[in-house]
C-alpha positions as CSV (number, residue, x, y, z in Angstrom):
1,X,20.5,46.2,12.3
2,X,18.6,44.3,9.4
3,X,19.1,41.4,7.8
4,X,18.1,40.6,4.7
5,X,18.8,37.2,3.3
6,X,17.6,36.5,-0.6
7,X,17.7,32.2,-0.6
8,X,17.4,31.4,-4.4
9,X,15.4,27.4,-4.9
10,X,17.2,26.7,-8.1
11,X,15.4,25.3,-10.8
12,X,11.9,26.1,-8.9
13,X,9.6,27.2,-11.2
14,X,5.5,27.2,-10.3
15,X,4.2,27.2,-13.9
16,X,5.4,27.5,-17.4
17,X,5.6,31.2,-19.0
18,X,3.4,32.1,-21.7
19,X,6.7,31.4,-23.9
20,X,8.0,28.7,-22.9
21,X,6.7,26.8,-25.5
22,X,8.7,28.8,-28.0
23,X,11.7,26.4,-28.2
24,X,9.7,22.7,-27.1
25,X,6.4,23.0,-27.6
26,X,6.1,20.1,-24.6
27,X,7.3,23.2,-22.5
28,X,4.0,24.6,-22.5
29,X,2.8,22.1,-19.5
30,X,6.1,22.7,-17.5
31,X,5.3,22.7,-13.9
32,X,8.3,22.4,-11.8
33,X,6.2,22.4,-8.5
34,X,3.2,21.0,-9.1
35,X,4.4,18.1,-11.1
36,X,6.4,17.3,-8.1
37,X,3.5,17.5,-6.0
38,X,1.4,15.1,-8.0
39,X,4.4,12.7,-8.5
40,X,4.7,12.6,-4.7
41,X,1.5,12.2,-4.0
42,X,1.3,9.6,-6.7
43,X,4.3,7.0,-5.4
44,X,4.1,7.3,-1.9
45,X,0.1,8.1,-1.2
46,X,0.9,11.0,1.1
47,X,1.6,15.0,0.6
48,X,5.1,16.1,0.7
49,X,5.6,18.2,3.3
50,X,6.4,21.6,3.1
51,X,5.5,23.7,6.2
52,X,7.7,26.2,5.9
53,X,7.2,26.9,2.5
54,X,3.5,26.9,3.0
55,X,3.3,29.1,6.2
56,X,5.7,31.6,3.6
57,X,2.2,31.7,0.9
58,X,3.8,29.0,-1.4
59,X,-0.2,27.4,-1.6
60,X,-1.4,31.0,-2.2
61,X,0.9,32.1,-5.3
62,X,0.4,28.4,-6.6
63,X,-2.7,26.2,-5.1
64,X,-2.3,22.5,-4.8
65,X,-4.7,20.6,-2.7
66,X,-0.8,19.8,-0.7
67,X,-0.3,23.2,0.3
68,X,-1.7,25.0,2.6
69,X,-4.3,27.7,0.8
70,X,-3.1,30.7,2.8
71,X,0.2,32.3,4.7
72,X,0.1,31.7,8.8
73,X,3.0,34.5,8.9
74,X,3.1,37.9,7.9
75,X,4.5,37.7,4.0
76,X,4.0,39.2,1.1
77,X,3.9,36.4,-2.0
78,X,3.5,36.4,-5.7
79,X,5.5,35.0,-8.6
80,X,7.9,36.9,-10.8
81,X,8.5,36.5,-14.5
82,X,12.4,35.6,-15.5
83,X,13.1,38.9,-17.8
84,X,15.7,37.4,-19.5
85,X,15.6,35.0,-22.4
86,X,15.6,31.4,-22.0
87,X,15.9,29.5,-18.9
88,X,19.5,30.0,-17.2
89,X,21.2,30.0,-14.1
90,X,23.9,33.1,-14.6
91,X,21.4,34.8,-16.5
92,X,19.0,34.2,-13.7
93,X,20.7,35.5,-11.0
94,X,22.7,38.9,-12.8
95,X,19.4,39.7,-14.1
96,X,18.0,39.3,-10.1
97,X,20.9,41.4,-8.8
98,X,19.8,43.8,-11.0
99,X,21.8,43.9,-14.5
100,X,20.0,44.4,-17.8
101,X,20.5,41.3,-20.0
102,X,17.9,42.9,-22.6
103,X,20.5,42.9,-25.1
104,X,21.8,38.9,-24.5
105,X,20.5,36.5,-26.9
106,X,19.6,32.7,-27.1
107,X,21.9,32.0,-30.0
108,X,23.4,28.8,-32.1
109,X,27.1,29.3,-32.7
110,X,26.2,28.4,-36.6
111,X,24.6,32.0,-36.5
112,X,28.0,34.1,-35.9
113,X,30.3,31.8,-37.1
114,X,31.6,34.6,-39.7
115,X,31.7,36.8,-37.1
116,X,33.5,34.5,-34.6
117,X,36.1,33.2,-37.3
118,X,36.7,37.0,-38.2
119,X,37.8,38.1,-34.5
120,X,39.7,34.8,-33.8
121,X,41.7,35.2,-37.4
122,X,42.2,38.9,-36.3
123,X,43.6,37.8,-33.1
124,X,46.1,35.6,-34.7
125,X,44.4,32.3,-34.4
126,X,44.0,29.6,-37.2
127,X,40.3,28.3,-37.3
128,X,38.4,26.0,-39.7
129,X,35.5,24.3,-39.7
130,X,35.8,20.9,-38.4
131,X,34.1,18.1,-40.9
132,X,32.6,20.6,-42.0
133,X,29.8,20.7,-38.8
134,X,29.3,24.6,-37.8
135,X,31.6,24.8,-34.9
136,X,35.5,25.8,-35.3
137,X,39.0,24.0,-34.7
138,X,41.0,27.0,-33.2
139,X,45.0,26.3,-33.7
140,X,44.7,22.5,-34.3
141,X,43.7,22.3,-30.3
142,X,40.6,24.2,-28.7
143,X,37.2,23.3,-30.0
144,X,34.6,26.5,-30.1
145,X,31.1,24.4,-30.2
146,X,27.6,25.2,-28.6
147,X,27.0,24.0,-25.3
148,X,24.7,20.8,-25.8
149,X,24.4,20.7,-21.2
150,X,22.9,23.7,-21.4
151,X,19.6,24.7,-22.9
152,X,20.3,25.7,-26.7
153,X,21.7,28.7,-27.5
154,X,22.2,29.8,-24.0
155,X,26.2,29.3,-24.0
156,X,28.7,28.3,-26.0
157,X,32.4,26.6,-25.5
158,X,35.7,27.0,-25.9
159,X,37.3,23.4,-24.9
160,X,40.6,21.7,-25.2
161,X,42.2,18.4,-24.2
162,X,45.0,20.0,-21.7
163,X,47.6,17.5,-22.8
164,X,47.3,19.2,-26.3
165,X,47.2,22.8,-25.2
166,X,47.5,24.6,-21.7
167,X,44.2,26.1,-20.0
168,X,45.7,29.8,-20.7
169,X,45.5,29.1,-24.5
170,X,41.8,27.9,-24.0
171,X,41.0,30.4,-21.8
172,X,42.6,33.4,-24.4
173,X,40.7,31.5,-27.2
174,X,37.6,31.9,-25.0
175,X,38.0,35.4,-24.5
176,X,37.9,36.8,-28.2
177,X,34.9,34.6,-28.5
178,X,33.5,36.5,-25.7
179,X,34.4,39.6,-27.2
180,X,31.9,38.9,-30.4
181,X,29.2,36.7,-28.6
182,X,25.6,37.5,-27.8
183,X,25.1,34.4,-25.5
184,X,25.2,34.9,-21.5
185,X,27.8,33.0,-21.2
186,X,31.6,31.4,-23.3
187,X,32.9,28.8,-21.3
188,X,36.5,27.6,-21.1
189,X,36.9,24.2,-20.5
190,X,40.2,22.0,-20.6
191,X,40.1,18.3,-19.4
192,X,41.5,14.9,-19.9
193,X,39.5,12.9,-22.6
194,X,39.4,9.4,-23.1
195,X,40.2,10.4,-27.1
196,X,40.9,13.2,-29.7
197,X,37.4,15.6,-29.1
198,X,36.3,15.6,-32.5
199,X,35.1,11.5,-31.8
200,X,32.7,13.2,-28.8
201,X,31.4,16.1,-31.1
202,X,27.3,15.5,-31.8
203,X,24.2,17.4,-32.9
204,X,22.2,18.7,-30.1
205,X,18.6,20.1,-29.2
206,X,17.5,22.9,-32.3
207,X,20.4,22.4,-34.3
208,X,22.8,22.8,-32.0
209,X,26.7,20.9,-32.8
210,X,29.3,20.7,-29.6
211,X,31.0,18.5,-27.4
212,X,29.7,15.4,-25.7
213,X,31.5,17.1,-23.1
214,X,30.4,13.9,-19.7
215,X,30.8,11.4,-22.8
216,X,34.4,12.7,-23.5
217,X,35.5,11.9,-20.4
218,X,36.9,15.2,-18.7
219,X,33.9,15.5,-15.7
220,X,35.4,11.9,-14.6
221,X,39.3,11.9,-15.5
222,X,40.2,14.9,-13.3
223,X,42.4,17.5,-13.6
224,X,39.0,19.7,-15.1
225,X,39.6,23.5,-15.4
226,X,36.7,25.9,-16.1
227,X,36.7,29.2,-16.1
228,X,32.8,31.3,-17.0
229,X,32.8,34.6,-19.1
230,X,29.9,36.2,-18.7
231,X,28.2,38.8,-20.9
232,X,29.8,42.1,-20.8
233,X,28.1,44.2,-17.3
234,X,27.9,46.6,-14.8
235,X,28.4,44.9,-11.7
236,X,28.8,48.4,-9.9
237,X,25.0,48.6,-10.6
238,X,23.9,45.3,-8.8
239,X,22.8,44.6,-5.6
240,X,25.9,42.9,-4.0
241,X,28.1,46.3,-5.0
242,X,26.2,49.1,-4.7
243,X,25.5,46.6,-1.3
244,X,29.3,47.0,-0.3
245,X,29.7,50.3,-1.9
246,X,27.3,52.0,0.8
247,X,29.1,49.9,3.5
248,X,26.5,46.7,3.8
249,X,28.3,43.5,4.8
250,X,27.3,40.8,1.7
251,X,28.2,37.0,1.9
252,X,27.4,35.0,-0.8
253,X,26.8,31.4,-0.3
254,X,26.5,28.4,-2.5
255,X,26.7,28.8,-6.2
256,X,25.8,32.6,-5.6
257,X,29.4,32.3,-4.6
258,X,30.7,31.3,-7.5
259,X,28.7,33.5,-10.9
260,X,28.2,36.9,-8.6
261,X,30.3,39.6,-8.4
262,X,31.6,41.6,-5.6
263,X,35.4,41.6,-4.5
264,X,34.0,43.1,-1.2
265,X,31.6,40.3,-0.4
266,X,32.6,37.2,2.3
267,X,32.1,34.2,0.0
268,X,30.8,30.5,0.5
269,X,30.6,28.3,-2.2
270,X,29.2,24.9,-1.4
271,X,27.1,22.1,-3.4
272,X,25.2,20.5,-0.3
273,X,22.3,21.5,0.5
274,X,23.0,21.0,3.9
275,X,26.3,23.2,3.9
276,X,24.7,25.8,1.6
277,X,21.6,26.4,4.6
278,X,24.5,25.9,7.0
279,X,26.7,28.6,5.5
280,X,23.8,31.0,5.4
281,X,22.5,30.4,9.1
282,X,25.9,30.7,9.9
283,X,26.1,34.3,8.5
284,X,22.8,35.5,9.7
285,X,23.6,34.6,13.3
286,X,27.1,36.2,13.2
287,X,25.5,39.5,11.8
288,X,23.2,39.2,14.6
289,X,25.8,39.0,17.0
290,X,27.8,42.2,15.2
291,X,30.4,39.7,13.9
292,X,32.7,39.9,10.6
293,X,33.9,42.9,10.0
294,X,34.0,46.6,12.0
295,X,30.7,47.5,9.9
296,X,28.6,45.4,10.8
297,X,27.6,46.2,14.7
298,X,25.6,49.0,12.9
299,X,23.2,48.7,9.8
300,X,21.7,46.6,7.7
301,X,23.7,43.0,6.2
302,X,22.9,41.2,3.3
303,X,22.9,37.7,2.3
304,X,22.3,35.6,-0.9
305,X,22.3,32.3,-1.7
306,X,21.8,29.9,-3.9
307,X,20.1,25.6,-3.2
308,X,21.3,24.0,-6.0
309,X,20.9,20.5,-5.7
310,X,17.1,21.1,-6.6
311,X,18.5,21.9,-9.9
312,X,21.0,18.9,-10.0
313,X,18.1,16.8,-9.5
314,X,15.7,18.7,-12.3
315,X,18.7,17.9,-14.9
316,X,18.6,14.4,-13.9
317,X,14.5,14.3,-14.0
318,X,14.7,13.0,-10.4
319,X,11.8,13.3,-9.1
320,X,12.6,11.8,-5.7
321,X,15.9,13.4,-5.0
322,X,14.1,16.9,-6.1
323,X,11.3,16.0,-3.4
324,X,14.2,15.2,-1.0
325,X,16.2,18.5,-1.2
326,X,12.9,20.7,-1.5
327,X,12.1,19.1,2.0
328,X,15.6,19.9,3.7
329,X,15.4,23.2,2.1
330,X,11.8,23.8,3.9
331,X,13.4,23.2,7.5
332,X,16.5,25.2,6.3
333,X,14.0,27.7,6.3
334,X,12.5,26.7,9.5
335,X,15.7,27.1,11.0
336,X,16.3,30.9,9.6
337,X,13.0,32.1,10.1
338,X,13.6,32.7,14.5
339,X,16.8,34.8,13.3
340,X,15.1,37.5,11.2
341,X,12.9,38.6,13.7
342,X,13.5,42.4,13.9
343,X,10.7,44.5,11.8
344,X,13.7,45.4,9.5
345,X,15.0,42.0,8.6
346,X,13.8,40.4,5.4
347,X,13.6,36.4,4.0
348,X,13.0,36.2,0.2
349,X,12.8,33.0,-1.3
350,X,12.5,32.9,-4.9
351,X,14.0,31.0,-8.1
352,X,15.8,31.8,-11.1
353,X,14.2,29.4,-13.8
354,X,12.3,26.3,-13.7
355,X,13.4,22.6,-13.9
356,X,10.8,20.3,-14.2
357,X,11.6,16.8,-13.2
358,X,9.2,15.3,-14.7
359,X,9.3,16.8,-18.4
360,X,11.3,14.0,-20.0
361,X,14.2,16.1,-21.1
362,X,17.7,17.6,-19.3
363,X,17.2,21.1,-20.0
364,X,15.8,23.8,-17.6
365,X,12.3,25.0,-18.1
366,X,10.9,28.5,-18.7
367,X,8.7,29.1,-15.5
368,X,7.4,31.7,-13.6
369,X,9.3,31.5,-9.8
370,X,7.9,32.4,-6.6
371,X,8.5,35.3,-4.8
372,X,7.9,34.9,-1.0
373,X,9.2,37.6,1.3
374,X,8.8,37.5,5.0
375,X,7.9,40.9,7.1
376,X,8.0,40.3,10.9
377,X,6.2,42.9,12.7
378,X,4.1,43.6,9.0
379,X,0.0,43.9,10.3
380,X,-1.2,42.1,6.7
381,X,-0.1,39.0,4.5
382,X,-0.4,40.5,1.2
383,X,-0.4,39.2,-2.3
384,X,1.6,40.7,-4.9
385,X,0.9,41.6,-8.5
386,X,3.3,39.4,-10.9
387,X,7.2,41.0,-11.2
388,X,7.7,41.7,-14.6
389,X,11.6,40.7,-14.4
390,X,14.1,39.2,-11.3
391,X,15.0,42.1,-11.5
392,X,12.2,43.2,-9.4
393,X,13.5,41.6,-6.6
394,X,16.9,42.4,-6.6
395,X,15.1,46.6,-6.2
396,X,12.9,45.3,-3.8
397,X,16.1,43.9,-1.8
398,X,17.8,47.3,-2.3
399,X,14.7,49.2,-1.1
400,X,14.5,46.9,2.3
401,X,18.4,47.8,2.8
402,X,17.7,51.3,2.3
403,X,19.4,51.8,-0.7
404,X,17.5,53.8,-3.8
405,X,16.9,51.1,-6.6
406,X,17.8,53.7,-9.1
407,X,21.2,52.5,-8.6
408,X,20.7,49.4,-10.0
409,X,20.8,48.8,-13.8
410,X,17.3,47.0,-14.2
411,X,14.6,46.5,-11.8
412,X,11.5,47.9,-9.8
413,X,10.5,47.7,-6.4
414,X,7.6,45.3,-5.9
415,X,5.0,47.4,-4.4
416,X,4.9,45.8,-0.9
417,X,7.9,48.2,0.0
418,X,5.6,51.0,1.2
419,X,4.3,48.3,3.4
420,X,7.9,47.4,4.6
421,X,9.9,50.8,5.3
422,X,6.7,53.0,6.1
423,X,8.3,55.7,4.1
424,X,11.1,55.9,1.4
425,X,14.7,56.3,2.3
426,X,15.6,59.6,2.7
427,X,19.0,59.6,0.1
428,X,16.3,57.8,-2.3
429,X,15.6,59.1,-6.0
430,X,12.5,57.8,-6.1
431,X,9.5,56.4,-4.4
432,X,9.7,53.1,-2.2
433,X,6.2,52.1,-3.2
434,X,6.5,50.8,-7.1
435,X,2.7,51.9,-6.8
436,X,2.9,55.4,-6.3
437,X,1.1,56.3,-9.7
438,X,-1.6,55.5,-8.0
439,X,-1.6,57.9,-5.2
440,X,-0.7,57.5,-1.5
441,X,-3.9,55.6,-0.7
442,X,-2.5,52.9,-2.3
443,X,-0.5,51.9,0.1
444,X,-1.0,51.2,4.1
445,X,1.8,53.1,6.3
């Protein structure tokens, strides 16, 4: 039995993409690692200390005099390119499971407000402008704003005071805006403010207009109801489904939990770090005991999770508490790596943005991620060519479970898998090795 185990830093970015000056020109130095790093190294006159992570190649896809230069374990590491727009968590990790978010757009709400004022009139709503601001009063109750937590133009709202008008009405308002919207994600959100919302409603980032929504009082009043609607995709054709589809235990851990689907999968949502590594040691040592469910005493498991504090910290441009969680993410690591010991099992650590903490701004940062991806029993460390999408990784994953990658929507296998199988799967539609253009002496068996 294999087990392969996809742990997602996130907000770890190791250097800014050759866009991601495109919205804040200051993005162009965005360095989530390495400006962590040097900040480290800066206040407390010592490296931070990240064995783990450095015996996995992180000092090899991104060298800093505080990290080791090469792998001491048998890995293969590179960095991958996001292959999405913008810089988002949801977007992040459906486009890394496999989904093609080609056609989602980074978006103000003053763009389509024709458009989303048509489909709510046609759905029997009453909508006006409110002050005249590009965002929409829907029935005298539910605001439809941008998303000002976010970074602009990556999600827009659909929030209500619920003493005013029940989370169902919110949540139906959000759902015809859904219907129209070119933005990853329409969130519903109904709280308890500390006034009407239109005395919380400011101008954002890029010309963005929405809800204060922390200043308005509903994260700290209780009572908050959320519901995320994602763009519109096949989740038959990413990883966690056609996973469970072809009989592969998945558990989903941590906020993976929470934005993935996969009505099949064991799920673990947690916010501490310590919970979230917990959860996921937890599940690798029950499937290596044959534990769960009747499947899993025979073939491969899979489990993905996602370390979110690192991103929590990032948003708050916390240097120290980044620093902090990085470190008990390392021996998290530590702790996983004498579990996946068979030549079949797989670690992958990787991001799904950046979130430089040292930036001066709240926003996530367009970075290049790492991609490190531990092979017990490989001969070679290896370094990869950059992924051109998360998507990548999420084939890559499918490959190493012996599924064919042409099942997922997006996505190609890095060419380390004719390193890690030795030969393609035999139900496979196409080659293991991403390289193959290049003949079969491209690739060591």
């Amino acid at each position: 039995m294999s087990k392969i185990v996809i742990l997602v830093v996130d907000g770890f970015g190791i250097g800014a993409m050759p866009d991601a000056g495109a919205l804040r020109p200051g993005d162009v130095r965005a360095d989530t690692l390495g400006h962590l790093l040097d900040h480290h190294r800066a206040t407390t006159d010592r490296p931070l200390e990240l064995p783990a992570l450095g015996a996995l190649g992180l000092g090899s896809v991104h060298p800093h005099p505080d990290l080791a230069p090469r792998p001491s374990l048998p890995v293969a590491a590179g960095r991958a390119a996001l292959g999405y727009p913008g810089a988002d968590t949801y977007a992040g990790h459906q486009t890394m499971m496999g989904a093609d978010f080609s056609r989602v757009t980074v978006a103000r709400l003053a763009e389509h407000l024709q458009e989303v004022t048509a489909a709510l009139r046609a759905a029997g709503h009453r909508t006006e402008p409110l002050d005249g601001k590009p965002l929409l009063m829907v029935d005298g109750q539910v605001l439809v704003h941008d998303n000002l937590e976010a970074d602009p133009g990556i999600n827009w709202n659909a929030s209500a005071r619920l003493g005013e008008a029940p989370f169902a009405q919110v949540l139906a308002v959000a759902r015809v805006v859904r219907s129209v919207a070119p933005v990853a994600r329409v969130i519903a959100v109904g709280g308890h403010a500390d006034g009407p919302l239109p005395g919380f409603v400011r101008h954002g980032e890029a010309g963005t207009v929405g809800l204060d929504t922390p200043a308005s009082g509903f994260y700290r009043n209780g009572g908050l109801e959320v519901r995320h609607l994602g763009a519109p995709l096949d989740h038959t054709r990413q990883l966690p489904e056609a996973a469970a589809r072809a009989g592969v235990p998945v558990t989903l851990v941590g906020k993976a939990a929470d934005i993935l689907a996969c009505d099949a999968a064991v799920r673990r949502p947690a916010v501490d770090t310590d919970e979230v590594l917990g959860h996921t040691l937890d599940a690798v040592r029950a499937a290596g005991r044959g534990e769960g469910t009747s499947a899993w005493p025979e073939g491969p498991v899979l489990v993905v999770s996602n370390v979110q504090e690192t991103d929590l910290a990032g948003h708050e441009q916390d240097p120290e508490r980044y620093a902090a969680v990085l470190r008990r993410v390392d021996a998290g690591i530590a702790a996983l790596l004498p579990l996946l010991t068979a030549p079949g099992d797989r670690l992958i650590v990787t991001g799904d943005h950046g979130n430089d903490p040292t930036i001066g701004h709240a926003f996530h940062t367009r970075e290049f991620v790492p991609v490190l991806i531990h092979r017990p029993g490989a001969a070679t460390t290896e370094r990869l060519p950059d992924a051109a999408s998360l998507a990548d990784v999420g084939a890559t994953a499918a490959v190493a479970l012996g599924l064919s990658p042409a099942g997922l929507a997006s996505g190609t296998p890095l060419p380390l898998e004719c390193l890690i199988r030795g030969a393609e799967p035999a139900h496979a539609s196409r080659p293991a090795c991403a390289t193959e253009a290049a003949g079969p002496e491209s690739c060591t068996r």
